[in-house]
C-alpha positions in Angstrom: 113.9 -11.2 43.0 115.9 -12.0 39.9 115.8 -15.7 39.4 118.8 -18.7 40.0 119.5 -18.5 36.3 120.3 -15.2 35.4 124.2 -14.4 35.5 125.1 -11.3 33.8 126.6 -9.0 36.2 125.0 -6.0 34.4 121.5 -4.9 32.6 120.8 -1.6 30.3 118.0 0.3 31.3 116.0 -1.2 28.8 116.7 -4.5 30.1 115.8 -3.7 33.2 112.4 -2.0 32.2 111.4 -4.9 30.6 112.3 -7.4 33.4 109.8 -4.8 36.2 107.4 -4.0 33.5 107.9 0.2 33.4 109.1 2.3 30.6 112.8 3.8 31.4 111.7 7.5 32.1 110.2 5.8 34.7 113.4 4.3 35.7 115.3 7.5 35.5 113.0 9.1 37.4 113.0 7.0 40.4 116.8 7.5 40.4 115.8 10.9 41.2 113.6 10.4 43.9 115.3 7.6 45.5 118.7 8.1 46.6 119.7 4.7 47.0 118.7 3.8 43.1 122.0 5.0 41.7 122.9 2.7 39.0 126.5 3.3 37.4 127.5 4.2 33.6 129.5 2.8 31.7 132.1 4.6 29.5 129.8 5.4 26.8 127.6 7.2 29.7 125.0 4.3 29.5 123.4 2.9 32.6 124.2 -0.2 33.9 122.1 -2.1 36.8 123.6 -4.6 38.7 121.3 -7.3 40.6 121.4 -5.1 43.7 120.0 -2.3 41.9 117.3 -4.9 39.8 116.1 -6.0 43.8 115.8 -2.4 44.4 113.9 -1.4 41.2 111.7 -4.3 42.0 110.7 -3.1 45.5 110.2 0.4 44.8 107.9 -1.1 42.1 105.8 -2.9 44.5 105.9 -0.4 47.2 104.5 2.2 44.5 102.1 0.1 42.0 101.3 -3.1 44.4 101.2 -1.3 47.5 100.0 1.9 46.6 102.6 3.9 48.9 103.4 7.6 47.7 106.5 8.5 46.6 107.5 10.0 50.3 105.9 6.5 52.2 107.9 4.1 49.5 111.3 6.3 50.9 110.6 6.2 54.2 109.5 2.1 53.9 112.3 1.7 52.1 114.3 3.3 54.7 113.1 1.2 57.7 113.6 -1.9 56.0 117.1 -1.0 55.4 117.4 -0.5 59.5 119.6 2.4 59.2 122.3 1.2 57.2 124.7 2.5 54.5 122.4 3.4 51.4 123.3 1.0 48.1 124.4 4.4 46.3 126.6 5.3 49.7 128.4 1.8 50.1 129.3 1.5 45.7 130.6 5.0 46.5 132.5 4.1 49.2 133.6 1.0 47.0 134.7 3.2 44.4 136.5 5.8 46.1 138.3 2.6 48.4 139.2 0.9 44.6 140.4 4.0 43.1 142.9 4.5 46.9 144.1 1.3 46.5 145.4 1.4 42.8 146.5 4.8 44.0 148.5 3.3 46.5 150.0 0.5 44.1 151.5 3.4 41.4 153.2 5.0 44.6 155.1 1.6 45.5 
């Protein structure tokens, strides 16, 4: 969704709520109702979207103001177009908790 030219590897909130045209309670209220929406913070505690999360935030967008889904159809759309695989919130999770082993693992040798 994000165009060719944009290469920062993360957004603010506020960034993002201008790029998909909603106010941030909006945004932090999906992340509520959407568990794949799980943006990390930074050390200050602020949010900070990566493109994955932007795409997201886009197509919850359209499924709820273009599309005109409910909350409970834009999940379960939202579900079948993932096909059953690892939510985005599961898989940076798993990413983290995999990081965190590995430098784990390099203070033990």
């Amino acid at each position: 969704m994000l165009g060719d030219g944009i290469t920062k590897l993360y957004y603010t909130i506020g960034e993002v709520a201008a790029l998909v045209g909603e106010e941030t309670h909006v945004l932090r209220y999906w992340e509520t109702e959407f568990s794949g929406l799980k943006p990390r913070k930074n050390r200050a505690g602020n949010r900070v979207y990566t493109n994955e999360d932007i795409d997201l935030v886009f197509r919850i967008r359209r499924l709820l103001r273009d599309d005109k889904y409910t909350l409970e159809g834009a999940r379960q759309q939202l579900e079948k177009e993932t096909g059953g695989m690892l939510a985005t919130a599961d898989r940076k999770d798993l990413t983290e908790l995999w990081e965190f082993l590995e430098r784990v693992l390099d203070r033990i040798k």
